[in-house]
C-alpha positions, 0 to 999 in steps of 0.5 A, a space after each residue: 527939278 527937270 534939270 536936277 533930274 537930268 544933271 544927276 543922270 549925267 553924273 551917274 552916267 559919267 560916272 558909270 563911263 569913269 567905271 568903264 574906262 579905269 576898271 579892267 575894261 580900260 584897254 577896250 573901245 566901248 562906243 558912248 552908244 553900247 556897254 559890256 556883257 560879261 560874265 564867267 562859266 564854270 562847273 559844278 566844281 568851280 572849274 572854268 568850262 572851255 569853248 562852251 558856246 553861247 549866244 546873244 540875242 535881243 529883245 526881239 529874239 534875234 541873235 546879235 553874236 555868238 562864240 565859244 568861252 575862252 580858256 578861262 571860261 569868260 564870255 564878253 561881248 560889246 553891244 548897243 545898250 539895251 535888253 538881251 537874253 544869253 543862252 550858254 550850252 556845253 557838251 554834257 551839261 544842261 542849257 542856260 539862259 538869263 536875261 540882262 540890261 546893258 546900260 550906255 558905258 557900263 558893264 553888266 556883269 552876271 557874275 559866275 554863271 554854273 553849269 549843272 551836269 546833264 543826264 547823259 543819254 540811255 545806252 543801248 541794250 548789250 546785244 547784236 545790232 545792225 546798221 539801218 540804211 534806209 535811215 542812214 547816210 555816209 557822206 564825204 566833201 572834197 576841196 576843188 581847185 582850193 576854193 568850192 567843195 564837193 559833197 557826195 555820198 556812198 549809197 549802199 552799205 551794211 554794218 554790225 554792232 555788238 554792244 559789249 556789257 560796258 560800251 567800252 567793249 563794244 565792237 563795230 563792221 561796216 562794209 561800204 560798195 564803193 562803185 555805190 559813190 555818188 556826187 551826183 555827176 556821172 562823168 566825175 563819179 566815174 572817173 573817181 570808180 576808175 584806177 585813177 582813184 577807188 579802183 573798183 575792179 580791183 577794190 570793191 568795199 571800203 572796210 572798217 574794223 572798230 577796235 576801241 569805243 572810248 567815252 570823251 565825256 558827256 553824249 561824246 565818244 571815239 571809236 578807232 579801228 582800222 579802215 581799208 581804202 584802196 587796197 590799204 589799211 590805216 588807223 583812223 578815229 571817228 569823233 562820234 556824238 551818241 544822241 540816245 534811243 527813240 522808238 520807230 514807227 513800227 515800236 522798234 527801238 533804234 538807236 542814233 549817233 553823228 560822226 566825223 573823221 579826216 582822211 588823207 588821200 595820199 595815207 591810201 595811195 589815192 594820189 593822182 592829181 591835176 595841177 592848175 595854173 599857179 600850182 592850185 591842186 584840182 583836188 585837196 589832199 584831205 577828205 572830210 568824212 561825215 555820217 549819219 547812222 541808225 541802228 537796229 537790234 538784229 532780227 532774230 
């Protein structure tokens, strides 16, 4: 009976691995040791969700891989058989999550997987707001010598945001003290406040003028207005993810977003710079801009 038993497995098996390699798996290397995750992510609607991250992990909780869906919102990934829990997430929809067992050569499909639609974040109240510093940061990174990046910051900045009855005509000014940049090397900080690059002297703020707040969907959002940088003015668009309302320590209602935005140097005559041997620039040309804000409404 033992070896009906183990004959009827290999056949199951066997066929399980036909299944594996005549279906539409055929053209893909699948180690005798591992199988197939797979399935699809789609909307409330049945339209595939793009680049919507996922993450498998095993039994134990460890993650095995991660990547984002492709364009048609499959998700397939080899690994060793066992048991693993898949989490999916998407900007603007709830998380989720399902278990499966991945058998030796076999496909374990989930089918179509939808994504309910999640409550977007409380707006803030239409009114004056203004930026707290003491709980926001300004940061930016550089490429050096086309291989490490530096990371600084501006210390001292303010700001004002008037919240429009719709979000759409809100409005934002933030002031930044550009002799207040800081990359933690007093040598290097002063060079970058010298007439070689921020030219304090003679430009002492860095200005930025919202013009536009455009909704991309979801807690995502685009604010474009003009930024003044060294004597010169250029449209630029901060990538902002709004992440909602909280309540201080002291009951004061705040409110938080993260945004990013690329600068090019040469676009606010910021160009001196040292070539190193075999052409590398001591400076790349781009300049990654990220913050971290809250705000507050205005006192009074």
């Amino acid at each position: 009976m033992a070896r009906t038993d183990r004959k009827a497995r290999a056949a199951l098996a066997g066929r399980a691995a036909r299944t594996v390699r005549s279906g539409p798996l055929a053209a893909v290397a699948v180690p005798p040791t591992a199988g197939v995750l797979n399935c699809r992510v789609l909307d409330p609607v049945s339209e595939p969700v793009r680049q919507a991250e996922f993450v498998v992990s095993d039994s134990a909780g460890r993650k095995v891989l991660a990547g984002e869906t492709d364009p048609y919102g499959s998700v397939m990934a080899t690994v060793p058989a066992g048991e693993y829990r898949l989490a999916v997430t998407a900007e603007g929809y709830r998380p989720f999550h399902s278990n499966a067992v991945v058998a030796e050569s076999t496909l374990a499909g989930l089918g179509d997987v939808k994504l309910q639609l999640a409550e977007p974040p409380a707006l803030p109240e239409p009114g004056e707001w203004e930026l707290d510093p003491m709980h926001s940061q300004i940061g930016f990174t550089a490429r050096h010598i086309g291989l490490a990046r530096i990371h600084g910051r501006f210390n001292t900045f303010a700001g004002a945001i008037r919240i429009g009855e719709r979000m759409e005509e809100s409005a934002m000014h933030v002031v930044i003290d550009a002799a207040s940049i800081d990359t933690g090397v007093r040598m290097r900080d002063d060079h970058l406040r010298s007439g070689d690059f921020l030219d304090v002297e003679r430009c002492p703020t860095l200005e930025f003028y919202s013009d536009r707040f455009v909704h991309r969907g979801g807690s995502r959002w685009a604010i474009i207005g003009g930024l003044t940088l060294h004597g010169v003015s250029r449209t630029v668009t901060l990538d902002t993810q709004y992440l909602g309302l909280g309540t201080g320590l002291e009951g004061e209602t705040r409110a938080a977003c993260r945004a990013t935005t690329e600068l090019h140097r040469e676009d606010f005559t910021l160009t001196w710079q040292t070539m190193l041997a075999r052409g590398i620039a001591a400076i790349g040309s781009s300049i990654s801009i990220e913050m971290d804000i809250q705000v507050l409404p205005k006192a009074g």
